[in-house]
N, CA, C and O atoms as a DFTB+ gen file, in Angstrom:
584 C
 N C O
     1  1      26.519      64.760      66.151
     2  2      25.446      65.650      65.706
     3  2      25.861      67.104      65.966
     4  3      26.174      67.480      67.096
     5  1      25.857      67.879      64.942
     6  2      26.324      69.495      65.033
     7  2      25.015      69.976      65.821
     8  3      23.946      69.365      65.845
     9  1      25.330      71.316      66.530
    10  2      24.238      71.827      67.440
    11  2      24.191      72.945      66.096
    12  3      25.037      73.502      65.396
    13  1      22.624      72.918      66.182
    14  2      21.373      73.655      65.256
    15  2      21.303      75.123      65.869
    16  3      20.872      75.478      66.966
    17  1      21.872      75.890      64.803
    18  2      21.624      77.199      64.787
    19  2      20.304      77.836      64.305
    20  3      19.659      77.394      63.354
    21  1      19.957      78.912      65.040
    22  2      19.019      79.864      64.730
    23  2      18.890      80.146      63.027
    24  3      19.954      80.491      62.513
    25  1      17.898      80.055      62.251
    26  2      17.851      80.256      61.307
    27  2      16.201      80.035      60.426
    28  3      15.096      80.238      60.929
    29  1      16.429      79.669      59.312
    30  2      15.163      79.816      58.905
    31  2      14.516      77.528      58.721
    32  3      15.135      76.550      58.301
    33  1      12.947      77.705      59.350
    34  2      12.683      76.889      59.872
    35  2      13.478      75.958      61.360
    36  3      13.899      74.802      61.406
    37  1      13.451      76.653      62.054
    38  2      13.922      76.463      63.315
    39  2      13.439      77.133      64.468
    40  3      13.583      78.332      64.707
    41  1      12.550      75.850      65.540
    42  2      12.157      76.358      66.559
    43  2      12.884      76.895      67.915
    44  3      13.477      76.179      68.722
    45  1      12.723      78.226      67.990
    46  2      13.646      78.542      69.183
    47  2      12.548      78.699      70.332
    48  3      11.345      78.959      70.306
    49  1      13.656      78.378      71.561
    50  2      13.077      78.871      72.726
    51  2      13.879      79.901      73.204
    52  3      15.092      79.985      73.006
    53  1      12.924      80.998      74.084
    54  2      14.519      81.595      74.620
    55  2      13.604      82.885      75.621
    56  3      12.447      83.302      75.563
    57  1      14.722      83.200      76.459
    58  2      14.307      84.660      77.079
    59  2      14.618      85.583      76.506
    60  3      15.366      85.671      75.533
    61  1      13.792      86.758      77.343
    62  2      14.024      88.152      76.563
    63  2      13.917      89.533      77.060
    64  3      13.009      89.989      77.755
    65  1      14.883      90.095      76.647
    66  2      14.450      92.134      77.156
    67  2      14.686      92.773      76.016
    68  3      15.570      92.683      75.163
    69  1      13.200      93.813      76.226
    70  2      13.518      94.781      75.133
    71  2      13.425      96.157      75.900
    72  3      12.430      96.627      76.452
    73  1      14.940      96.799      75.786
    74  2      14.753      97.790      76.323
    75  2      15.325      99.237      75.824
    76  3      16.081      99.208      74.853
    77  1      15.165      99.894      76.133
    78  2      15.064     101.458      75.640
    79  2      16.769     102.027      75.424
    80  3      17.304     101.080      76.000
    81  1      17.593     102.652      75.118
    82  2      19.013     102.430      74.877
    83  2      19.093     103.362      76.658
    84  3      20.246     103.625      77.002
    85  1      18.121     103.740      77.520
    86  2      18.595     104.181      78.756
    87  2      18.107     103.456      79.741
    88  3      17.766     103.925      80.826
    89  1      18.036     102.113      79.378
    90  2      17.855     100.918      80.257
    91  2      16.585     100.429      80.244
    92  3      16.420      99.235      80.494
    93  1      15.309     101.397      79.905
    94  2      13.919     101.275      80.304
    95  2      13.587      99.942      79.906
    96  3      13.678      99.782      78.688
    97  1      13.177      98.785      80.655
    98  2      12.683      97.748      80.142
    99  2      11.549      98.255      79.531
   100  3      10.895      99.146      80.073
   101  1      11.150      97.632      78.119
   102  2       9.554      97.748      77.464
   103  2       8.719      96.110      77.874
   104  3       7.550      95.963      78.229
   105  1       9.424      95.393      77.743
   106  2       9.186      93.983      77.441
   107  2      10.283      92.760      78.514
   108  3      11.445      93.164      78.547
   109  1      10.101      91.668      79.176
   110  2      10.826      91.102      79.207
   111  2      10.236      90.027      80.066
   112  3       9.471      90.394      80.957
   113  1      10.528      88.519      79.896
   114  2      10.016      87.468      80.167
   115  2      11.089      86.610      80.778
   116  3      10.881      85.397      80.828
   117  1      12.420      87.194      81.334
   118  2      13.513      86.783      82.120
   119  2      12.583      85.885      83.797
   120  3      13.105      84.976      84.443
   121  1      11.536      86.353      84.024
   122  2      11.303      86.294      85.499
   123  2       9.825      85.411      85.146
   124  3       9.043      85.002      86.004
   125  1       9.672      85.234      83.581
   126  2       8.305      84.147      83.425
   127  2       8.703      83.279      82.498
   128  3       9.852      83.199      82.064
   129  1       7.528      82.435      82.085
   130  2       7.743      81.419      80.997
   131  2       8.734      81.977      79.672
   132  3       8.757      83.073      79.112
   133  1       9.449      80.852      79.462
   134  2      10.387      81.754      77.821
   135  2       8.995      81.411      76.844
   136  3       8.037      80.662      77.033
   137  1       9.318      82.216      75.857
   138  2       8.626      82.394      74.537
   139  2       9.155      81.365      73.545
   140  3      10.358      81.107      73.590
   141  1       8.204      80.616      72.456
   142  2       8.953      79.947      71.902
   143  2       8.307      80.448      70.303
   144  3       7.207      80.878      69.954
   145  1       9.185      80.244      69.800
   146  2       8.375      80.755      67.998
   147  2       9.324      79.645      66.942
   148  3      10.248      78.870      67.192
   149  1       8.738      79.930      65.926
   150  2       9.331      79.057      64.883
   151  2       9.850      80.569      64.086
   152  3       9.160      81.551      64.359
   153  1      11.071      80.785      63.091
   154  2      11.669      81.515      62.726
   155  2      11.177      81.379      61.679
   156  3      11.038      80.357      61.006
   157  1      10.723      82.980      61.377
   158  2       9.971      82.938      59.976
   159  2       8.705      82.775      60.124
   160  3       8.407      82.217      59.068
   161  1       7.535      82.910      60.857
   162  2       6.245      82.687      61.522
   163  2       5.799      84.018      61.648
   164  3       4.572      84.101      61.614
   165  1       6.417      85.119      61.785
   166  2       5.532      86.372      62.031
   167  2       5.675      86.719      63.026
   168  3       5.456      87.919      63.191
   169  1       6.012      86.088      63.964
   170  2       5.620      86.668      65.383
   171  2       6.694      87.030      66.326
   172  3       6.760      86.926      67.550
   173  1       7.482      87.461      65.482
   174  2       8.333      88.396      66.451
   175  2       9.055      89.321      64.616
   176  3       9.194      88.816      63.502
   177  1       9.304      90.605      65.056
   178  2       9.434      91.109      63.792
   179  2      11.037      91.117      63.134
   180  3      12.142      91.068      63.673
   181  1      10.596      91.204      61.709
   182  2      12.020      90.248      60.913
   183  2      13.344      90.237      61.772
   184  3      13.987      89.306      62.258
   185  1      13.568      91.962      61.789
   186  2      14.519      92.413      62.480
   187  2      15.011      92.094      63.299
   188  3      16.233      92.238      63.263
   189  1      14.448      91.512      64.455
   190  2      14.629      90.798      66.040
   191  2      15.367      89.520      65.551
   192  3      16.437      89.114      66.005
   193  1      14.243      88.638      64.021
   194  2      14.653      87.719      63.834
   195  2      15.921      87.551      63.572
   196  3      16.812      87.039      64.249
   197  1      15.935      88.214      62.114
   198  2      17.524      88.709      61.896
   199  2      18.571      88.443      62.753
   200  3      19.497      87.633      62.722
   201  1      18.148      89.486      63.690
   202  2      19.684      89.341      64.443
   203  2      20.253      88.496      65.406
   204  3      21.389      88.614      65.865
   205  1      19.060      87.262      65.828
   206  2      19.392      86.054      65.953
   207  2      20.196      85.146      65.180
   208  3      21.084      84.389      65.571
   209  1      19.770      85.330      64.079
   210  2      20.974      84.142      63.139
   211  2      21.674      83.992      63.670
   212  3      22.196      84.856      64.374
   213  1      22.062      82.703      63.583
   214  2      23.830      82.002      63.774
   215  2      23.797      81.862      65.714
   216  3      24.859      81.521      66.234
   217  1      22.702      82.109      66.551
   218  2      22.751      81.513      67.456
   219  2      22.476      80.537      68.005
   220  3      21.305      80.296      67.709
   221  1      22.977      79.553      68.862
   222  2      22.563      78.352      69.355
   223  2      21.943      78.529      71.000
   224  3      21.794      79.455      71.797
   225  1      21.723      77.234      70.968
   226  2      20.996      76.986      72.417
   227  2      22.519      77.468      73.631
   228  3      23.675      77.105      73.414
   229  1      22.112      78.268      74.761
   230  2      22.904      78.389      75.420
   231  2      23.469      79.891      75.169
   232  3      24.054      80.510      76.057
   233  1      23.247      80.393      73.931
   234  2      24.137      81.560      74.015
   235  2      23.075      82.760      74.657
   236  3      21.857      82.598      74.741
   237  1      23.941      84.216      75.165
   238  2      23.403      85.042      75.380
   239  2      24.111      86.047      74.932
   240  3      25.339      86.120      74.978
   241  1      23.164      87.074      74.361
   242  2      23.665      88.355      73.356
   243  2      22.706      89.603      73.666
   244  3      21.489      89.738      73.797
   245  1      24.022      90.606      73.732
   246  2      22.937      91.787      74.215
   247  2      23.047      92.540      72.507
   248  3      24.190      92.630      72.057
   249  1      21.892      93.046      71.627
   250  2      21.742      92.855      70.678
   251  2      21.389      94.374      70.008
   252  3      20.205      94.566      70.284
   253  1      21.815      95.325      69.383
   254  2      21.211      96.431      69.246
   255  2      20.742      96.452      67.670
   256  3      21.334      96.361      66.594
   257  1      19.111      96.649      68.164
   258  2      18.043      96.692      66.644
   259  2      17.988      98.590      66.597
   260  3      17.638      99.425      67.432
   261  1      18.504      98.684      65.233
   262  2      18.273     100.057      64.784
   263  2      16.731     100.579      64.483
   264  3      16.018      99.700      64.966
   265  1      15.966     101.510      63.960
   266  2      14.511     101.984      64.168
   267  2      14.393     101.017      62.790
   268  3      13.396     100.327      63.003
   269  1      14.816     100.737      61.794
   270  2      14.853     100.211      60.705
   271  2      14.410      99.029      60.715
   272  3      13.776      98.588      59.756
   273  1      14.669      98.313      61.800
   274  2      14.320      96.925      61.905
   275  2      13.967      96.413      63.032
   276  3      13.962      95.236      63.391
   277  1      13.653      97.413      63.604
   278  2      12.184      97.309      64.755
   279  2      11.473      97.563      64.280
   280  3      11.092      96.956      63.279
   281  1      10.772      98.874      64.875
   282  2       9.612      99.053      65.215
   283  2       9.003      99.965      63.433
   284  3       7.840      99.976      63.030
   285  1      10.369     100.686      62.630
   286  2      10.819     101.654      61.534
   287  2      10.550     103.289      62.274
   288  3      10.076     103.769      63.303
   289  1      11.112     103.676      61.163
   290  2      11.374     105.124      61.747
   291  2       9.850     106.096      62.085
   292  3       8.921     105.992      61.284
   293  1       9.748     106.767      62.986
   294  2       8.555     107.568      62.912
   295  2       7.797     108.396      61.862
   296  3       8.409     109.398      61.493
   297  1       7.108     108.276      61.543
   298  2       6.302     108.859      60.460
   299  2       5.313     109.820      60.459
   300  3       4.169     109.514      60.792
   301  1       5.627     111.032      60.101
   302  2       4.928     112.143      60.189
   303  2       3.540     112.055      59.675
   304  3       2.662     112.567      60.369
   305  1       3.215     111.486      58.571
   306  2       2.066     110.859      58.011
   307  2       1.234     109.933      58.835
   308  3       0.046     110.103      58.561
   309  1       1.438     108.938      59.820
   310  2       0.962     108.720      60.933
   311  2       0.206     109.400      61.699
   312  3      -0.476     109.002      62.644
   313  1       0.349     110.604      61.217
   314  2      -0.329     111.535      62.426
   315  2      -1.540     112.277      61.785
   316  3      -1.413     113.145      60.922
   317  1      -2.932     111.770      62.384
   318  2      -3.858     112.143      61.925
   319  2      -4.717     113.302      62.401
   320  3      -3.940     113.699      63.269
   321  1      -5.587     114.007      62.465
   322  2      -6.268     114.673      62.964
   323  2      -7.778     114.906      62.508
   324  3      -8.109     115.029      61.329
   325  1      -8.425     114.940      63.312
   326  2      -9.502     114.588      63.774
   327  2     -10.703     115.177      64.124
   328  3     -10.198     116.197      64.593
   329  1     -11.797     115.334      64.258
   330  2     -12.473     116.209      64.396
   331  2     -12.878     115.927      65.713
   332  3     -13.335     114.785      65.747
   333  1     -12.910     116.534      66.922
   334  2     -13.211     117.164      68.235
   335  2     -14.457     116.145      68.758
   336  3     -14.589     115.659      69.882
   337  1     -15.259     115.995      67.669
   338  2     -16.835     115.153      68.058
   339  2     -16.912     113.805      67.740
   340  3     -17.805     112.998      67.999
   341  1     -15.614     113.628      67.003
   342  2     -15.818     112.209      67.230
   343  2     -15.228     111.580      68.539
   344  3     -14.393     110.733      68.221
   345  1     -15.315     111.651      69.413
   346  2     -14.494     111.534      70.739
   347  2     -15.462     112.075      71.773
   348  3     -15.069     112.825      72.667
   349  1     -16.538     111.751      71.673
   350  2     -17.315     112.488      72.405
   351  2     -17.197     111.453      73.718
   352  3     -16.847     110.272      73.732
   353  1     -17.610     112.313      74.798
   354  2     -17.882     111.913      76.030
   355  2     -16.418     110.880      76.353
   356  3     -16.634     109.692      76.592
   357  1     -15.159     111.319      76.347
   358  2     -14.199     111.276      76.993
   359  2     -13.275     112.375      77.157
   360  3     -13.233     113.553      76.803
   361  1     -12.388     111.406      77.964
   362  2     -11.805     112.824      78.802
   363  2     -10.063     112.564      78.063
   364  3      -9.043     111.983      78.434
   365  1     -10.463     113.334      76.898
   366  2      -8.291     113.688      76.619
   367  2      -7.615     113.921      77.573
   368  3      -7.827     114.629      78.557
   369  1      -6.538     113.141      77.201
   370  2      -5.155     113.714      77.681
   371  2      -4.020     113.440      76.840
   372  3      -3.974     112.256      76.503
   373  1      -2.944     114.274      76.324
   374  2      -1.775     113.890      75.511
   375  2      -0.907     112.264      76.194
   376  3      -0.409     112.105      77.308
   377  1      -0.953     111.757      75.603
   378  2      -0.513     109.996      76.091
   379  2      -1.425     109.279      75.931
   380  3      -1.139     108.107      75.684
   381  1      -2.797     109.638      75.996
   382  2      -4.062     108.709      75.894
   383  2      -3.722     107.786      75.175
   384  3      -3.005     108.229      74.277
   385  1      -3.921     106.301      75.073
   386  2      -4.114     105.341      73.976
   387  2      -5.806     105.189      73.786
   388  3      -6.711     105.051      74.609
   389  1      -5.786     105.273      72.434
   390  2      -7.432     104.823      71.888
   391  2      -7.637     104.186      70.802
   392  3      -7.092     104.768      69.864
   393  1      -8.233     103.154      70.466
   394  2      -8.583     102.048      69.938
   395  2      -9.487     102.494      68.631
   396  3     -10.589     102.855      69.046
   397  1      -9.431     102.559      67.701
   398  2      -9.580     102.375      66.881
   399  2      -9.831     101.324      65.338
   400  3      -9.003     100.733      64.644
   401  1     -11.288     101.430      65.228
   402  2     -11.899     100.008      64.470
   403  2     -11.513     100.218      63.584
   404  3     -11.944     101.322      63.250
   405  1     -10.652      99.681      62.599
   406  2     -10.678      99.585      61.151
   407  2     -11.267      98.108      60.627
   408  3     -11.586      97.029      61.125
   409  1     -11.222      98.618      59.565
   410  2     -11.626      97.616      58.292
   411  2     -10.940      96.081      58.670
   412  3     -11.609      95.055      58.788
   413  1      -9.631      96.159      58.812
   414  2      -8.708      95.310      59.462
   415  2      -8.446      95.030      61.057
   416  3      -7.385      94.482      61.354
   417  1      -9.187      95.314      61.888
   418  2      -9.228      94.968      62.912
   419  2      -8.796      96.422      63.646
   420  3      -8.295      97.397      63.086
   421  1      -9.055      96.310      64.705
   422  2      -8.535      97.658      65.878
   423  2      -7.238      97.934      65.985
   424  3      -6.306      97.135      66.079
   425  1      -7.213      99.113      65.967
   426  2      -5.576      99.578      65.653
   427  2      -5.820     100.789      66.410
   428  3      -6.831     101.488      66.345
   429  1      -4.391     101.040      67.425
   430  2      -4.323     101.963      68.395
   431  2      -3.688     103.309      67.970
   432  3      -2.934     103.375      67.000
   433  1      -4.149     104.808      69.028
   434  2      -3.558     105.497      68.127
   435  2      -3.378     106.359      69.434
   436  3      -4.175     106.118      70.341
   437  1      -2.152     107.619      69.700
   438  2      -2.125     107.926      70.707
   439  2      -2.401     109.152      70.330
   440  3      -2.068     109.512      69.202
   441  1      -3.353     110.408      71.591
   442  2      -3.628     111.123      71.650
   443  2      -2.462     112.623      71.444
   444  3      -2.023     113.173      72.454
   445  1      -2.149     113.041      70.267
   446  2      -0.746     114.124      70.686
   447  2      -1.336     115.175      71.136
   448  3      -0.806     115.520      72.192
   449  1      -2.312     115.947      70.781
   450  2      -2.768     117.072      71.407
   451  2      -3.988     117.353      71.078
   452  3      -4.389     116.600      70.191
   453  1      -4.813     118.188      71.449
   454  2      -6.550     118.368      71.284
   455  2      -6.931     120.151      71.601
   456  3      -6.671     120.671      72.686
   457  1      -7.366     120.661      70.821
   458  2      -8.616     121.600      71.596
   459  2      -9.819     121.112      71.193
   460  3     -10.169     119.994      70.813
   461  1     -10.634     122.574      71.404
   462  2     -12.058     122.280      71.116
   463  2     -12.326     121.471      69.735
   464  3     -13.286     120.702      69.760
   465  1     -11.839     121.532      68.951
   466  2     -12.426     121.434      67.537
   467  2     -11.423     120.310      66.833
   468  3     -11.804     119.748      65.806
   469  1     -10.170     120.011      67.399
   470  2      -9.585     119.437      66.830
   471  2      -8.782     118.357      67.807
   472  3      -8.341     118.425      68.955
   473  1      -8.809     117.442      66.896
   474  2      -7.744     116.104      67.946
   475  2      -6.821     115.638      66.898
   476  3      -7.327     115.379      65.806
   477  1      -5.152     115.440      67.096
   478  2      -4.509     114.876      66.887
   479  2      -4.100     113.498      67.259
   480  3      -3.930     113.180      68.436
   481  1      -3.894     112.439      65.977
   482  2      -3.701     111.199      66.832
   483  2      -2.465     110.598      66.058
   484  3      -2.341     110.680      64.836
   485  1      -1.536     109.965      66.930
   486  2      -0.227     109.532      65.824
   487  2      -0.407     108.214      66.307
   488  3      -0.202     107.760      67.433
   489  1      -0.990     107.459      64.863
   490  2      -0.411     105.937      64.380
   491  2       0.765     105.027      64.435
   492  3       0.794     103.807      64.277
   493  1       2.094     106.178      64.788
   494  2       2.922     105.198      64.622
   495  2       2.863     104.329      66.031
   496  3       2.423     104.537      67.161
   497  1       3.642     103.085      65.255
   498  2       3.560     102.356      66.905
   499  2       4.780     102.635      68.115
   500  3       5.940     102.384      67.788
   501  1       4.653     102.875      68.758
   502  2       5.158     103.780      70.069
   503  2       6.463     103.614      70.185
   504  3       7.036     104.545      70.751
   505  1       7.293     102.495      69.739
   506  2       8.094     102.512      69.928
   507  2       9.298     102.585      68.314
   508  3      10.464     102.200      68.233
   509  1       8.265     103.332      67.064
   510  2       8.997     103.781      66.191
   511  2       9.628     105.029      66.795
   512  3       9.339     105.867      67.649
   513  1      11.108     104.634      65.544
   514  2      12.015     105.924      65.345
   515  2      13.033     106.071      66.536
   516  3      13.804     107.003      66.767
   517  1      12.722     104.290      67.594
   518  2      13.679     104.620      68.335
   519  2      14.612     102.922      68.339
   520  3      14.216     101.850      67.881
   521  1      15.947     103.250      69.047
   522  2      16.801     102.270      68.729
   523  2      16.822     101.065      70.037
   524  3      16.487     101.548      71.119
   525  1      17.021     100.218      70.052
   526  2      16.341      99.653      71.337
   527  2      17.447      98.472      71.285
   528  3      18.156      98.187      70.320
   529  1      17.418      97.788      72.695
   530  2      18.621      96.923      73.231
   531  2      17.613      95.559      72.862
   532  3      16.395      95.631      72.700
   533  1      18.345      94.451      72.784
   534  2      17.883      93.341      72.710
   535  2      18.186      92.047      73.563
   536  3      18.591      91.220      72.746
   537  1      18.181      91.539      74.702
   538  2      18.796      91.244      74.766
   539  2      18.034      89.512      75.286
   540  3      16.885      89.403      75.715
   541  1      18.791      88.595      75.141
   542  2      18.373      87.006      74.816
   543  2      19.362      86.077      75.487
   544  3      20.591      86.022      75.506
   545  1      18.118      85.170      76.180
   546  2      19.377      84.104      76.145
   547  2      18.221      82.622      75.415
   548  3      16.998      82.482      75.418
   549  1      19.332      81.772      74.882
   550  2      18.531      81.300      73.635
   551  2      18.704      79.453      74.364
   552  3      19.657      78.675      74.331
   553  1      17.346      79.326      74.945
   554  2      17.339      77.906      75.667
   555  2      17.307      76.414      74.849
   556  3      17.530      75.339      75.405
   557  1      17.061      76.542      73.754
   558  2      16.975      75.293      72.430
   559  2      16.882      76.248      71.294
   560  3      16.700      77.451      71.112
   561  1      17.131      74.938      70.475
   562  2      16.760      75.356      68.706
   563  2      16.699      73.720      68.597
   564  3      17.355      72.804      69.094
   565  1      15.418      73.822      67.565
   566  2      15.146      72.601      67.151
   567  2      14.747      72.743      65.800
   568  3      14.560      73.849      65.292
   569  1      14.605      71.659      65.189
   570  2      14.044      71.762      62.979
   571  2      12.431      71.790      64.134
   572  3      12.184      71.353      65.258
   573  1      11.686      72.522      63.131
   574  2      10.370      72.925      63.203
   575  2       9.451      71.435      62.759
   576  3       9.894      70.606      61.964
   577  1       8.568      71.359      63.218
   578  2       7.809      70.380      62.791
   579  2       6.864      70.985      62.319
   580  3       6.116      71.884      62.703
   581  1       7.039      70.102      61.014
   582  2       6.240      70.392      59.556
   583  2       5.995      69.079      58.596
   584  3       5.419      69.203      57.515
């Protein structure tokens, strides 16, 4: 029996770090339960997926995802601004995260700067526009049950 590579319909298990290209861990599940997903499911983004291909159970790869196929590049259009009163009765600060209801469910937006009358908020997600380490070690691959 050939050992089953990473690919499309195939359940992987595996550990993980996602970290900043100056070491900063963002993410990593080395020290808890591994994560398991089926490839092609959504839930980890294409890109990550991507650059799994062609791995098997056992391997470990330190993996570099460009802004393109993470998180995508930062977007100036992301950045909204706001009127001063809708924000009432909290206390700004540039970094703030705030939650935001849409139509489609709550979507976060971070505070870039504020005076009286005006608030800036950028949409992108925090870790667009930057290039980030990947790094895995890949505990099974199995055919997906379907």
């Amino acid at each position: 029996m050939s050992e089953l590579t990473i690919g499309p319909d195939k359940q992987v298990t595996l550990h993980f770090a996602i970290k900043l290209q100056d070491g900063q861990i963002i993410d990593s599940n080395f020290d808890a339960d591994p994560a398991t997903f089926t490839f092609g499911d959504g839930n980890i983004p294409e890109g990550f997926e991507q650059a799994l291909l062609g791995l098997k159970a056992g391997d470990e790869a330190e993996l570099t995802i460009a802004p393109e196929r993470g998180f995508g590049q930062h977007n100036a259009s992301n950045i909204q601004v706001m009127k001063r009163s809708d924000f009432k009765d909290m206390d700004l600060e540039p970094g703030l995260v705030v939650s935001f209801q849409e139509p489609g469910g709550e979507i976060p937006g971070v505070i870039v700067e504020f005076n009286d009358e005006r608030v800036s908020v950028d949409f992108n997600h925090p870790l667009a526009g930057k290039t980030l380490l990947f790094s895995v070690k890949i505990l099974t691959v199995n055919a997906a049950a379907g």
